[in-house]
C-alpha positions, 0 to 999 in steps of 0.5 A, spaced: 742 712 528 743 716 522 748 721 520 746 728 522 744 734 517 751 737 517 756 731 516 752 730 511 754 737 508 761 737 510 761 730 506 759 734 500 763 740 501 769 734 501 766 731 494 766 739 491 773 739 494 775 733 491 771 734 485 776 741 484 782 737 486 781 732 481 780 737 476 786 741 477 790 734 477 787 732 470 787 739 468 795 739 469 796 733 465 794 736 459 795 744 460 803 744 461 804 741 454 799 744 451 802 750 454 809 749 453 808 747 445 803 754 446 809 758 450 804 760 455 808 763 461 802 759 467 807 752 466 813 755 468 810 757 475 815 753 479 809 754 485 803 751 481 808 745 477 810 744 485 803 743 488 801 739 481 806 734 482 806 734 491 798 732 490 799 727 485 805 724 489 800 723 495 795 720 492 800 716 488 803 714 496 796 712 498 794 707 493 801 704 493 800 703 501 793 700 499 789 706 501 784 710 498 785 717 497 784 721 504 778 725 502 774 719 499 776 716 507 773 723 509 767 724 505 765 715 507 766 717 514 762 723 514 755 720 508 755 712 512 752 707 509 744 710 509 740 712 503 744 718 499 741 725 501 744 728 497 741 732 490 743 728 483 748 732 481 752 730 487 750 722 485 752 723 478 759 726 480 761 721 486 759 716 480 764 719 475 769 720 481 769 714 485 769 707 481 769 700 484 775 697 482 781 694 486 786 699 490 792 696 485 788 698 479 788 706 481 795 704 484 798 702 476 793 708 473 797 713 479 803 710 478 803 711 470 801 719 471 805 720 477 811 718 472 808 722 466 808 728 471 815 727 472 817 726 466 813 733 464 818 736 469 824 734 466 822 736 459 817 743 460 821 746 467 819 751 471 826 753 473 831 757 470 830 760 463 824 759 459 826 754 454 822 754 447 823 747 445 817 744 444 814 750 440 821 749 435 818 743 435 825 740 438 
């Protein structure tokens, strides 16, 4: 028998929550230099940098012990195998997100961004004294 109504709309709430994750991580990646060259104050908030990387250091442990993200798990079990009865959008966006390729390709790709992030820790802290480096260019 097919998945009911609800699991399937408990699995395209995971894909919305994913989607934001997804966007949150990216969006780190890119923000906290460009704001640290900016001097934008958002990149020193130590709870925000925190989460950031304890995200990317979870998928990242994931992928290294061979599995997918818990949410890509979560959202399989909960949608089956049958048809999609989801709208477009949601097709579209689980085929941007979800790409067929070995787990150790995402574990290189998440291990590469996971060192970047950590590297951005060092040289854009978000403890202590605001340090305008970048923007002096040095």
């Amino acid at each position: 028998m097919g998945k009911t109504m609800p699991d399937n709309q408990i699995a395209g709430a995971i894909l919305a929550i994913h989607v934001v994750v997804i966007a949150f991580n990216v969006a780190g990646l890119i923000v906290i230099p460009l704001g640290a060259w900016r001097g934008w104050r958002v990149v020193r908030i130590a709870w925000l940098r925190l989460l950031h990387l304890a995200m990317l250091a979870i998928v990242t442990g994931q992928a290294l012990a061979g599995r997918a993200c818990f949410l890509t798990i979560w959202q399989t079990d909960l949608a089956g195998g049958g048809p999609p009865t989801q709208p477009l959008i949601m097709h579209w966006v689980d085929r941007l997100i979800y790409w067929p390729l070995p787990i150790w390709v995402f574990a290189v790709m998440y291990v590469g961004v996971f060192l970047y992030v950590l590297a951005l820790t060092v040289l854009v802290p978000f403890w202590g004294r605001s340090r305008a480096t970048w923007r002096q260019g040095g």
